[in-house]
MIFI-715996 format. One record per atom (N, C-alpha, C): residue number from 1; residue in one letter; x, y, z. Coordinates in Angstrom, 3 decimals, padded with zeros to 6 digits. Layout:
BEGIN
<node NUM "a" <X Y Z>> ...
END
This chain:
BEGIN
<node 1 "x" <087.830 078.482 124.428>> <node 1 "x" <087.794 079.870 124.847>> <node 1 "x" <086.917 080.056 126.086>> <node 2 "x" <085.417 079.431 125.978>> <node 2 "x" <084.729 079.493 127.403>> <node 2 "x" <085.897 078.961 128.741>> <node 3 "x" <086.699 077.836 128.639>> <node 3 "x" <087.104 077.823 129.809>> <node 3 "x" <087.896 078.349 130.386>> <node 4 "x" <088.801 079.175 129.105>> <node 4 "x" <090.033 080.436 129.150>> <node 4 "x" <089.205 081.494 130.354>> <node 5 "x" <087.840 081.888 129.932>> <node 5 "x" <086.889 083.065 130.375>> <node 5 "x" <086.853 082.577 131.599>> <node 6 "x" <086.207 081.249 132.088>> <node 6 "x" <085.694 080.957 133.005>> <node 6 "x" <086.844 081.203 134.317>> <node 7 "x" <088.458 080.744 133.308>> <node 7 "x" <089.758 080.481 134.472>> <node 7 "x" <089.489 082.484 135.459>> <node 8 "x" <089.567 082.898 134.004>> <node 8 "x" <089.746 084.235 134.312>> <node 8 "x" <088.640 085.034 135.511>> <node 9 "x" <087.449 084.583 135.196>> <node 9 "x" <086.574 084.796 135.988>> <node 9 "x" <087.281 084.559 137.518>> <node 10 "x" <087.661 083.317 137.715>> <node 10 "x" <088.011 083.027 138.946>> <node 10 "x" <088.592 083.821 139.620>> <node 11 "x" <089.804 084.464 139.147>> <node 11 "x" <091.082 085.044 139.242>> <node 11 "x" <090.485 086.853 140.242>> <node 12 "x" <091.385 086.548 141.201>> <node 12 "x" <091.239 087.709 141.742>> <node 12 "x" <091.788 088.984 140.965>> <node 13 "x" <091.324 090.021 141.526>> <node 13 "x" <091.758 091.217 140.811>> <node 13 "x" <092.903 091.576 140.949>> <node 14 "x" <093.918 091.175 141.890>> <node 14 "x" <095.614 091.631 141.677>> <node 14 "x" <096.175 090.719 140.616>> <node 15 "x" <095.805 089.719 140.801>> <node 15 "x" <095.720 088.181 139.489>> <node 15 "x" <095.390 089.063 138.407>> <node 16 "x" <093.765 089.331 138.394>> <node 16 "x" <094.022 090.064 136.866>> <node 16 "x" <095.004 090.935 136.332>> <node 17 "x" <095.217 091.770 137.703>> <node 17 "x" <095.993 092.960 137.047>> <node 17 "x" <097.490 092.300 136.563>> <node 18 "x" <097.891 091.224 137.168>> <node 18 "x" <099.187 090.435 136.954>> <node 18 "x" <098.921 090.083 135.159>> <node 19 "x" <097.885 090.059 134.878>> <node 19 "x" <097.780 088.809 133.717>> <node 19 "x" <097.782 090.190 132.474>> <node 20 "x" <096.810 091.378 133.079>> <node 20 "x" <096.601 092.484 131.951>> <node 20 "x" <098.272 092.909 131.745>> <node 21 "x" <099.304 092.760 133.059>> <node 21 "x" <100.372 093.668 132.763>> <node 21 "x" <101.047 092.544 131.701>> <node 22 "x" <100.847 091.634 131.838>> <node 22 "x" <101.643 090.328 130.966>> <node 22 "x" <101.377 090.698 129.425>> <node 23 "x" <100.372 090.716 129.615>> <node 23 "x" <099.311 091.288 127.721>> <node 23 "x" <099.879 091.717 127.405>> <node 24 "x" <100.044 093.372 128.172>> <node 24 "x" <100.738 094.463 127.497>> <node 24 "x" <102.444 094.214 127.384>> <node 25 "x" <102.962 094.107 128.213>> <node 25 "x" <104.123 093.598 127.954>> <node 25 "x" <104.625 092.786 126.898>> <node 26 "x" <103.748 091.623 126.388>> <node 26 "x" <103.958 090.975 125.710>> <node 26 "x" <103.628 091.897 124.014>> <node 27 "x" <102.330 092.152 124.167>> <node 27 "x" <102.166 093.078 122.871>> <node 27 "x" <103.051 094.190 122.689>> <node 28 "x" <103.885 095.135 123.361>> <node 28 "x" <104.493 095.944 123.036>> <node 28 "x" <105.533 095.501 122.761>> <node 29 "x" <105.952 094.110 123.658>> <node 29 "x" <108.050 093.701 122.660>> <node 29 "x" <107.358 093.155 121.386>> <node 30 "x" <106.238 092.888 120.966>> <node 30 "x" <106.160 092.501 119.288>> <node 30 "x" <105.924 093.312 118.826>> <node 31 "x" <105.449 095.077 118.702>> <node 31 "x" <105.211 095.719 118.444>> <node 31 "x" <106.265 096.332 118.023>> <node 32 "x" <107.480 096.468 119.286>> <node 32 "x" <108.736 096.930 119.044>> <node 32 "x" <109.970 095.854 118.376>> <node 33 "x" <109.297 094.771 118.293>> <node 33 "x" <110.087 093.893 117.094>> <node 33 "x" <109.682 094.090 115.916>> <node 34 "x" <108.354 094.499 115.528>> <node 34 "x" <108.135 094.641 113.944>> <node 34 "x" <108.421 096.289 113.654>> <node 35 "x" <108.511 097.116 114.498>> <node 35 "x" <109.211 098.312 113.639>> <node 35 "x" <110.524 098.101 113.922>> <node 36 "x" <111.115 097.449 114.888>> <node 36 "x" <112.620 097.340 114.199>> <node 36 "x" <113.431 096.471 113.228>> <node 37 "x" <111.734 095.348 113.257>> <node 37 "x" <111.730 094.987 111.810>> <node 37 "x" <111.357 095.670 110.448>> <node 38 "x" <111.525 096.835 110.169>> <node 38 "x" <110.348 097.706 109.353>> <node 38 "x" <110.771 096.947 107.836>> <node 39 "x" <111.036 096.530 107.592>> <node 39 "x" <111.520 096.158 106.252>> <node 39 "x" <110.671 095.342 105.686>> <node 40 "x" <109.857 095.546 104.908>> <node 40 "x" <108.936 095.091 103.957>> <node 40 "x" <108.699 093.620 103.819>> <node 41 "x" <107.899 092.890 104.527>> <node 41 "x" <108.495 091.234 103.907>> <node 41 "x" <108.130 091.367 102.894>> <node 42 "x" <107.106 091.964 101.805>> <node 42 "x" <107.348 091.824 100.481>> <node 42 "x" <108.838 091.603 099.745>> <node 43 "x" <109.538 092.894 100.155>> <node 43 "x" <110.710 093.419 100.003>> <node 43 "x" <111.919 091.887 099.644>> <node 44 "x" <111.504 091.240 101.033>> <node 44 "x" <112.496 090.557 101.058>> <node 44 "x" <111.783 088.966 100.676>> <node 45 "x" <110.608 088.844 099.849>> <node 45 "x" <109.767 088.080 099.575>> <node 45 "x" <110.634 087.834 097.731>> <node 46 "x" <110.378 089.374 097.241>> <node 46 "x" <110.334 089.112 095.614>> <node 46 "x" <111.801 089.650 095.970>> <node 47 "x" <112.718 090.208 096.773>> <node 47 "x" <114.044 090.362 096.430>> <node 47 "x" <114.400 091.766 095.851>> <node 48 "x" <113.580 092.868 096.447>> <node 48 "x" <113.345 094.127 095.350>> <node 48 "x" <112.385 094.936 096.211>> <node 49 "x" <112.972 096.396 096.363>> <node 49 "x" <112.182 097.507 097.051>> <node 49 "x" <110.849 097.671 096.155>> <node 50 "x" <109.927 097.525 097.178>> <node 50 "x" <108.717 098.348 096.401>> <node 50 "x" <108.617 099.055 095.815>> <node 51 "x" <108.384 099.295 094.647>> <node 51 "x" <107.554 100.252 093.927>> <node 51 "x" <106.823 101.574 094.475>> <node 52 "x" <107.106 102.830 094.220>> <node 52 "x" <106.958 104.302 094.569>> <node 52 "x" <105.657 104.281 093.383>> <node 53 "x" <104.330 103.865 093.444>> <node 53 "x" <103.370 104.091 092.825>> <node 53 "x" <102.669 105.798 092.540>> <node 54 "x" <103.168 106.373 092.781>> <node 54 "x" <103.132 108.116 093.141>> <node 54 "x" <103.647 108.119 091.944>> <node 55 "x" <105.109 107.959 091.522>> <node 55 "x" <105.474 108.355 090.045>> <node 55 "x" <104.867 107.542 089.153>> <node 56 "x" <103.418 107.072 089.353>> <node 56 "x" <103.040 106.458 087.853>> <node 56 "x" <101.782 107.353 087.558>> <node 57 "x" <101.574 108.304 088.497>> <node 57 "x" <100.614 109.185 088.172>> <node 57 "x" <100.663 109.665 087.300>> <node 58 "x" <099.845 109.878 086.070>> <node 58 "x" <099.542 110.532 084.639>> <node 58 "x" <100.350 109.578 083.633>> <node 59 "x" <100.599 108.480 084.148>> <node 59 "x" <101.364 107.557 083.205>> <node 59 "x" <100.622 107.317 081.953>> <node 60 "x" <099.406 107.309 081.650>> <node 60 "x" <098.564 107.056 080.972>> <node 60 "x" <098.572 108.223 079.698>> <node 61 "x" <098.445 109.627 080.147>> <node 61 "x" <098.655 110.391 079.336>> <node 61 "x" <099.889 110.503 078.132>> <node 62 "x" <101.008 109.640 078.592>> <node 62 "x" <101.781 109.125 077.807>> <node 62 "x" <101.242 108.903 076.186>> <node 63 "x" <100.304 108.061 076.154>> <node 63 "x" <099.608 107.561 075.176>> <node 63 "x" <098.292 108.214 074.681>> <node 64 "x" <097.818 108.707 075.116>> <node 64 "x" <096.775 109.491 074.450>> <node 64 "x" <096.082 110.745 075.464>> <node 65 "x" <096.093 111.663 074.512>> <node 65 "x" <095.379 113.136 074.888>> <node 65 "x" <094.019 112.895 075.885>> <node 66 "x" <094.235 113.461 076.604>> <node 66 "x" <092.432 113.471 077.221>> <node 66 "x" <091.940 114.188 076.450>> <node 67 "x" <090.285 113.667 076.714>> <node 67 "x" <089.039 114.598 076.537>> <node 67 "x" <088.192 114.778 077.212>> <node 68 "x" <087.463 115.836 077.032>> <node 68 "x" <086.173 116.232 077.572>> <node 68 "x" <085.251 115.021 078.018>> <node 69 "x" <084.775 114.935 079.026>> <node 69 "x" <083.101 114.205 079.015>> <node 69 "x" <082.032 114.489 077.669>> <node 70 "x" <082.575 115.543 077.347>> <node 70 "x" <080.865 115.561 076.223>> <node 70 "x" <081.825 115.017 074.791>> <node 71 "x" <082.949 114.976 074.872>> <node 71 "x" <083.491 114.013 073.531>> <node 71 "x" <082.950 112.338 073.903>> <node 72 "x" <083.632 112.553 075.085>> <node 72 "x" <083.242 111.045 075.154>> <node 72 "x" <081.908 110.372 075.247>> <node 73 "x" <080.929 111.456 075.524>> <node 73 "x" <079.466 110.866 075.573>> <node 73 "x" <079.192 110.733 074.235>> <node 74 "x" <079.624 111.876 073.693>> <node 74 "x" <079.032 111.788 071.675>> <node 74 "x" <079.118 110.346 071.356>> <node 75 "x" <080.983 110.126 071.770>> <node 75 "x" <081.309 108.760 070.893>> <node 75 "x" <080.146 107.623 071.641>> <node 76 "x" <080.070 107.400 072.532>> <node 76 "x" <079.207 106.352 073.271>> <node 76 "x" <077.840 106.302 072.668>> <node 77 "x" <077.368 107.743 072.545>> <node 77 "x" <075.725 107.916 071.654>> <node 77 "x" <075.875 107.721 070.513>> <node 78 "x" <077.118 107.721 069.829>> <node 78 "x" <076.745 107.444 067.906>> <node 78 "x" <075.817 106.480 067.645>> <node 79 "x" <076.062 105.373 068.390>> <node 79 "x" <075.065 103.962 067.764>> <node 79 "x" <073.928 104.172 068.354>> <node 80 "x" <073.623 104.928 069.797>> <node 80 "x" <071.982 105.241 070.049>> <node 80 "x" <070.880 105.351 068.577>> <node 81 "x" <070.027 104.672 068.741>> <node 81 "x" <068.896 105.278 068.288>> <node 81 "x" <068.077 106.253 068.769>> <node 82 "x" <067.590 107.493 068.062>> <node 82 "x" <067.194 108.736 068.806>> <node 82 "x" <065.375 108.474 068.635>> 
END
């Protein structure tokens, strides 16, 4: 990497500006290859759209009633010694 810096150092400033427009150029066609890649490599990893984790909200309540904080502290203090 120092001698990458050092080349660059050398390099006149229309040179640089040649090398910054290259960067960008280069970073934006991969940029614009992965959203027109948008498709999940998970997706195409396990073979199956992701999971919408939003509908598992309150999944839990399924199975048992909530309670209060002060139910649940009681149960936690029964075995306290006072």
């Amino acid at each position: 990497m120092p001698t990458i810096m050092s080349q660059i150092d050398q390099l006149g400033a229309s040179e640089k500006m040649r090398l910054m427009e290259y960067l960008v150029k280069s970073i934006s066609a991969i940029v614009e290859r992965q959203s027109a890649d948008s498709k999940d490599p998970r997706e195409e990893y396990f073979g199956c759209p992701r999971p919408d984790y939003s509908k598992l909200a309150g999944y839990g309540a399924k199975f048992h009633t909530t309670r209060s904080t002060e139910e649940w502290m009681k149960e936690l203090r029964e075995g306290e010694e006072e």
